[in-house]
Every structure is written in C-alpha cells, then in structure tokens.
N, C-alpha and C positions, 0 to 999 in steps of 0.2 A: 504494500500500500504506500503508494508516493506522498509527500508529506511538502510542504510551503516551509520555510524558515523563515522570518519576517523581524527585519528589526526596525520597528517603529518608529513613528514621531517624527518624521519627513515630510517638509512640505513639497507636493506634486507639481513637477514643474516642465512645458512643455509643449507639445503638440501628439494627437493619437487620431490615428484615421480607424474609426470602428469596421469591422470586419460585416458580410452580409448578415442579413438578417436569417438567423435560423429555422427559427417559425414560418418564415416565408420559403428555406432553400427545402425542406421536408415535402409539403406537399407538393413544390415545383419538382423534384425527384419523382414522385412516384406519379405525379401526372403524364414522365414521359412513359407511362405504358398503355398509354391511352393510342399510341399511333408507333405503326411501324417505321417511321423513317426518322432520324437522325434531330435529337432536340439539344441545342446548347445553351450551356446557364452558365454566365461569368457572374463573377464576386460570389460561388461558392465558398462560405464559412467552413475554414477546416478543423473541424470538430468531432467530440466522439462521437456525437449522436449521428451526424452526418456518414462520419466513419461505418457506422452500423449500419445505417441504412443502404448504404455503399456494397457491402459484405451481401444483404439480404438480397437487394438484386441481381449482383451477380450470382448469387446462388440460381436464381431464378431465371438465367441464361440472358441476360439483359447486359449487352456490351456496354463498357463505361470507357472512354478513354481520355486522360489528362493531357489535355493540349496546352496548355498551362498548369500550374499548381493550382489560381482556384477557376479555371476555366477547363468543363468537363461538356465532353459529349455523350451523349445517352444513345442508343439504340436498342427496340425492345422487340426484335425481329424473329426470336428466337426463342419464347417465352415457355417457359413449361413451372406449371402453379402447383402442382402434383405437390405432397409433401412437404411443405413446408417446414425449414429448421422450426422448432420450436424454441432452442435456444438464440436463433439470431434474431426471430419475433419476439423473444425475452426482453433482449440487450437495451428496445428503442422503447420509449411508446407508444411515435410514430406511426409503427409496425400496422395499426389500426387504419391508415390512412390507402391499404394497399386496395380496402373492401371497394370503395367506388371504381376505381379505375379497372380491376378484376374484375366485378361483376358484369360492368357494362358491356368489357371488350370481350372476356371471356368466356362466361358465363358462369358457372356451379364451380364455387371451390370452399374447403376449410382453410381457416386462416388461426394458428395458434395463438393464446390471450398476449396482450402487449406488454412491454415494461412501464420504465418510467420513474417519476419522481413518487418519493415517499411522501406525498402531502396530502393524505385521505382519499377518500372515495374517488375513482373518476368516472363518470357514467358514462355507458357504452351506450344507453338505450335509444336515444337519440340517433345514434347511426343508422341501427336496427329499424328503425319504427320509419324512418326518411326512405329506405332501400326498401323494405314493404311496401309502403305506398307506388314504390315507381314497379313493382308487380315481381319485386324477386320474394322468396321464401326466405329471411332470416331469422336464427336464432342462435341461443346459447346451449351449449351441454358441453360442459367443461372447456371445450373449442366452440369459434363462432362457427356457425357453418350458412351459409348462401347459396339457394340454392335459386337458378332461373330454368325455366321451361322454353322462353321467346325473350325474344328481345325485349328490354325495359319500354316499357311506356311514358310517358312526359303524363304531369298529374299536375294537383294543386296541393301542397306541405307545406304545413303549417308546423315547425319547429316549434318542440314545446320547450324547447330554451334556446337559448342564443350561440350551440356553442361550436367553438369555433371548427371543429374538428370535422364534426357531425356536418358543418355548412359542407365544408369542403369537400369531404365524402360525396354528398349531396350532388355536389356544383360538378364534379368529375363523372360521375354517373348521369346527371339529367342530359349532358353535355354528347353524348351517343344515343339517348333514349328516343324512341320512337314519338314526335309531335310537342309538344310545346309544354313546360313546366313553368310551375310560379313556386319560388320560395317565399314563403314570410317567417317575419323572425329570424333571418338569416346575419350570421356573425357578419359586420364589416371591417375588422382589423385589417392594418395594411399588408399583414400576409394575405387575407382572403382578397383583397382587391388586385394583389402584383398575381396570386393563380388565376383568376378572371383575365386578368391580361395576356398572360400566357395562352391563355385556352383559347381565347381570342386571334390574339396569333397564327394559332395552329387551325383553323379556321371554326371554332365556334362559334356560337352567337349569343352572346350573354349581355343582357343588358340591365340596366342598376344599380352598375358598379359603385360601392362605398356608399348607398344606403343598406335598411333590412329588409328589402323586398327586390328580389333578382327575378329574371324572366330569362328562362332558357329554353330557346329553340332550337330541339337536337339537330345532330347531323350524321350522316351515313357512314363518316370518314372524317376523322385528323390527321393533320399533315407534319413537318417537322417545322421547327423554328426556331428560333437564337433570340435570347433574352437575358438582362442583364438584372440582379438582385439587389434588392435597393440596403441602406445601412439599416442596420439590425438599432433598432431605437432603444430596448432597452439597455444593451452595453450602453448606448448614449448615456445614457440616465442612469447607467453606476459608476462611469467617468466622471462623469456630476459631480456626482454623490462624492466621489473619490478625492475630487479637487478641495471639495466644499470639508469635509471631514478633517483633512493632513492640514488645511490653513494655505495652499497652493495656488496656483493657474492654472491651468490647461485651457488650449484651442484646439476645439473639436474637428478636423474634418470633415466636410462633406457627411454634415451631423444630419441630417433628413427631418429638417427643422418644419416641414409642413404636417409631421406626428407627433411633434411636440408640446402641443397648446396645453391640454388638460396637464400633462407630466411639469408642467410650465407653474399653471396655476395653481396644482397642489403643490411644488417645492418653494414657493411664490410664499404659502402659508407656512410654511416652516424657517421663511428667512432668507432661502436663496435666491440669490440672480443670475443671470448673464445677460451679454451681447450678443446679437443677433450679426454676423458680418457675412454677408449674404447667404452662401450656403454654410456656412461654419457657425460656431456657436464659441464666445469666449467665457472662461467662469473664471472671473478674478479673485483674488484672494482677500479682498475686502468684504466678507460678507455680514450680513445684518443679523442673523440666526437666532431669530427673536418669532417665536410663536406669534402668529395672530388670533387673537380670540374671535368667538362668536360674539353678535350684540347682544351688549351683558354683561362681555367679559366672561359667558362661558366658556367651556371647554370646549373647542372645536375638532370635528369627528372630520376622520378624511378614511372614505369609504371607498370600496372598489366596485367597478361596474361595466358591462361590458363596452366595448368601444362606442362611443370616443371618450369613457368615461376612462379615470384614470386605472392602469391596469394590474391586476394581482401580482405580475410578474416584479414589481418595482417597489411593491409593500415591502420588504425584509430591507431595500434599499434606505427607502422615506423610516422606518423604525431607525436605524441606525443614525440617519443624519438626527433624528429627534432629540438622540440621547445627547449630543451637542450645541441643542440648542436651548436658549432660556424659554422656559414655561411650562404648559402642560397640552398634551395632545392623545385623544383617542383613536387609536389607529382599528378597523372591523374590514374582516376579510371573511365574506358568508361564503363563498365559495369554495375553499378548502378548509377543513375540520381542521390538518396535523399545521397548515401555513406557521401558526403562531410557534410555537414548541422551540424552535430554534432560539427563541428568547431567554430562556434562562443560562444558554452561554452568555447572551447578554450580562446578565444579569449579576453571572460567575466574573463577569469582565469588570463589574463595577456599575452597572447602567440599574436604575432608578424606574423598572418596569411590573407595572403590575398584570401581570395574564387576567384576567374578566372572566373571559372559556375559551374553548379551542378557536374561535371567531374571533376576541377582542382584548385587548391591550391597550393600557395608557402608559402613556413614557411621562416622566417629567425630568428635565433639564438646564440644566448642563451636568454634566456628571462627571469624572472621572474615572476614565478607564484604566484597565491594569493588563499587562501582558498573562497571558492565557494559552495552554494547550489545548487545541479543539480538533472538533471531528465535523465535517463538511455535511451535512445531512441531505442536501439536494441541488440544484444549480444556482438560484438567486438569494435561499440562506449561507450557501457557504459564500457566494462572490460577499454578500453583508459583511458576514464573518470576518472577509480578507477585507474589507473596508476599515471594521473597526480595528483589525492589528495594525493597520499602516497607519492609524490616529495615534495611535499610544507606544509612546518611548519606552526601548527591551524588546528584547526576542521574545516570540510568537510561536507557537508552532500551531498548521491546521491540516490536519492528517485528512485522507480518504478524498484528496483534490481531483481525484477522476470525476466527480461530479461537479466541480466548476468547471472542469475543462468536456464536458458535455454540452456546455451552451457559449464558451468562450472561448476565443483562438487565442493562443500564444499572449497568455495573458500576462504567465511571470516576465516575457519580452516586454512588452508594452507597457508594462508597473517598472521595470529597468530602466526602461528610455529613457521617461520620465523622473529619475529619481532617486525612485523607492529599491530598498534593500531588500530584497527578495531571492530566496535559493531553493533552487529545487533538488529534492533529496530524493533519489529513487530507493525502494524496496529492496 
C-alpha cells in the first residue's frame, strides 16, 4: 500500500493546468462501443479508474491505441461481451456505464456488480427501470442481467432521480433505439453535456443539451469521431481549496470557468476569492476566510444538489477549507450516508467538527491543525485529507493513496511544482 509523506505548512505557489475531467472521460470511453469505427478522445485523464476501465475493454476485444499519452483511439470492431471479468467490473464503478451502450448495440448480456467508492448506498435502480422502459428485460440476481428480444424502442422516462449515471446509460441506449425518446429528470452535469456532444458527433441526434429534459431521436448507425475532454472542474476546486488552505497562489489553467459559478458562490460563503483572467482563474493569497452568516447571523447550511447546484464531489473539499476559516458553518450531504465519516480524521487533526448523522456536520473555525497518520478512505476525502496535511507544519503520512490517485493524475507532480513537500513511498 503506497503511502504520501507530507511535510506541511507550505504556502502553494505557482501555476497547474488541471488534467481532463474524469467523470466526463468514463462514459466518453464506453460510448465508443456504441459504433464500429475509430473514436478519439484527447485530454484523457491518466488515472486509475481510467486505467480500469482501459483493462475492461480491452478485455472485451475493443482496440485502444495511445497516439499520445492522453490522446487515445478507440475501436470497438471486435467486440465479444460473453463473460465478463468480474474482477475488472470490480476495480471501476464505472463498470455500470457499459449497460447502455451493450444493450443497445448488442443486445442480451450479464454485466458483473460494479466497484467504486466506499460512500454508502449507490443505486443501480434507476439504470434498471430507464432500460425497461426502452423494452429491454433488466434485473438483479447477484449479476445485472439484460436481456433484449428486438431492438430498443424510443419511449417517454421519466427518471425518478436525477442521476447522473443512470442519465447516461439512458442517453447511450435511446441514442440506437428505434423512434424518438424524451428524458425528464435527466442529470445535466458537464460530463452529461460533453457525452451529448460526443454522441452528436458520431451522428446522433440529441437535443436539450444542459437542461433536465433531452429529446433523443435514434438512429440506425454511429459513426467515428474525434473529440476533445474538457478540464475536470472538480480538481479545479481542490487546487482552490489547496491554495486557499497553505496561505498561497496558484493560477489555474485553462480552469473551465463556465462550471464554476455555484462552486464560486458557495466558496464565496466560506471567504474565498479569485480572479477571473479569461480562461484561467487566479487565487491569491490574501484571503478573507470569514464565514458568512444567514440573516440573523445564523448559521449558514451549504447543501449539495444536483447540477448546477453545488456538487457532493467538492463537500470533503469546502469541510476542510471550513476548519480555516473564522465562524460556524453546517455542511449536509443527503446523498451519501458514509460522505461525512472521513471527518473524525479531521477531527484526530485538530478541526473543531461536530458529525449531526451520516448527512450532516458543523465545522467551526479556525482551528489548528496537527500532523496526523491517515488512511485515504475514497477519492475526494483522501484529496481533503492531502489538503489539510499540506496546511499544517511536520510530517504527515496518508497511507492507501491508490484512491486519490483514482480520480487525480500525477498529483504528488503537480503539489511538487508548486511547492509542497511531498514523497511518495511505494509498498
């Protein structure tokens, strides 16, 4: 188990060009199975999940070929779905994202349960229940299993949640389906709008894009295309976090500052600022980190919700910068039961955090932190994690880093560049 060595108390100083967006490069992977001819996706994020999902394809005779490092070709000309690893459906969560594109193109297959982060429940039913209505047979019995007779149908689905996964599945499957589908309720985070474009590309017809109501008019046949991933927003927003914690600067490259607003507004309430310099983003080191209260002077709640609302993925970030900053703030994340848990390393660290329930947590601040030996629990508590050891002066250690390095590239590179004393210790 590879381990961080972390000697704190450094302010971050520099420029970082965020790597693609992960959550976008996943289902843009598994959509090239949607078409027999040759799909390119530059600004692939080289990461583990990526990595996995990588492995499960070419299991599945799906040519990959690296024309660059993160510029990869797909061809899925060759495909055979027959048994699937069940350990390399393990490794991702992803793994779930294969059901649209398989069923559509190729009809009846088992697909083994997914991996994934340790943050509670994640519901599959939504998948299920979206692929039903377009006239396939799914269910559960220890494996998913899908089964079609004819060709999907184009329906009206009405998502009984928003999520994003489930859209996607959806939007990949309507997109082959026989006549014309309507989603509502459908996720529009900027991963689900950059797969719309993709799809489109390849000559779908999707239209709606980045509201919760899509219109998709199948087609008989997808073609190949070349599309490029835009910057993964949430590193943005722990570069942030990063700058704003160590007492630093950082200039963001090519920060994909039109997904920014809400992530804006809520860090906005906690104190922080930057500069807008056109596509770049700067966070100076002068910052305010002074809670805003409610009118009242109460206690102001910063809740997660689905896009454009501010996103869960950046909760365990906004807690961390909390504990930095002066006052009081309720942080509630109803979507994952375990989210909160990673808080009593907080806690162990020094931070001033009350747990509510598995939902909800109040920080109050400023606190003093102390160097801490930790264990990495999932991608965006252990990146927090690595935030709060590079705030506090003395060695650090955060063991089990294969889970930040599931959603971040070369991240102890990019904490180097900038600055921070950071070593990595292999197993």
């Amino acid at each position: 188990m590879d381990s961080f060595i972390i000697d704190g108390g450094i302010p971050l100083r520099g420029e970082v060009i965020p790597s693609g967006n992960k959550n976008a490069a996943l289902p843009l992977i598994c959509a090239t199975l949607l078409t027999d001819e040759p799909v390119i996706l530059h600004n692939v994020p080289l990461i583990k999940d990526i990595t996995a999902m990588e492995k499960l394809l070419e299991s599945m005779g799906v040519t990959i070929e690296k024309l660059k490092p993160s510029t990869w070709k797909f061809q899925a000309n060759h495909v055979n779905i027959a048994d699937l690893d069940p350990d390399l459906c393990r490794n991702v969560r992803a793994s779930i994202l294969l059901a649209g594109p398989i069923v559509s193109r190729f009809g009846s297959f088992i697909l083994p349960p997914p991996g994934g982060d340790v943050i509670g429940r994640r519901r599959v039913d939504t998948h299920l229940l979206a692929l039903n209505r377009l006239g396939a047979t799914a269910y559960y019995d220890r494996q998913y299993h899908f089964e079609v007779k004819n060709r999907l149908k184009g329906t009206n689905i009405l998502m009984d949640e928003a999520s994003v996964t489930a859209t996607e599945n959806a939007i990949m499957a309507c997109s082959l389906a026989e006549g014309t589908s309507i989603l509502r309720n459908a996720a529009s985070e900027p991963h689900v709008q950059e797969l719309c474009q993709l799809l489109n590309l390849m000559g779908a017809k999707i239209n709606g894009i980045g509201s919760n109501v899509l219109t998709i008019e199948g087609v008989d046949k997808l073609h190949g295309a070349e599309f490029t991933i835009g910057p993964d927003y949430l590193e943005v927003g722990s570069y942030i976090g990063a700058a704003v914690v160590t007492h630093g600067e950082i200039l963001i490259r090519n920060a994909g500052i039109q997904y920014l607003d809400m992530v804006k507004l809520v860090y906005n309430r906690l104190g922080v600022e930057w500069e807008e310099i056109g596509s770049d983003i700067l966070v100076p080191e002068n910052q305010r980190l002074t809670i805003e209260p409610d009118i009242g002077g109460a206690i102001p709640e910063i809740s997660v919700m689905p896009w454009p609302a501010f996103p869960s993925d950046l909760m365990s970030i906004a807690i961390v910068i909390a504990t930095q900053a002066q006052g009081s703030v309720l942080f509630h994340d109803w979507m994952y039961p375990s989210r909160m848990y990673f808080t009593d390393k907080l806690v162990g660290m020094g931070a001033q955090i009350v747990l509510c329930d598995p939902h909800r947590c109040i920080v109050q601040g400023p606190t003093r932190l102390y160097p801490e030996k930790l264990e990495s629990p999932d991608i965006r508590a252990g990146m927090a994690l690595l935030l709060a050891t590079l705030a506090v002066p003395g060695k650090s250690v955060i063991r089990n880093i294969s889970q930040i390095e599931r959603g971040y590239e070369r991240v102890d590179e990019k904490l180097r560049a900038l600055g921070a004393r950071i070593e990595r210790v292999e197993a």
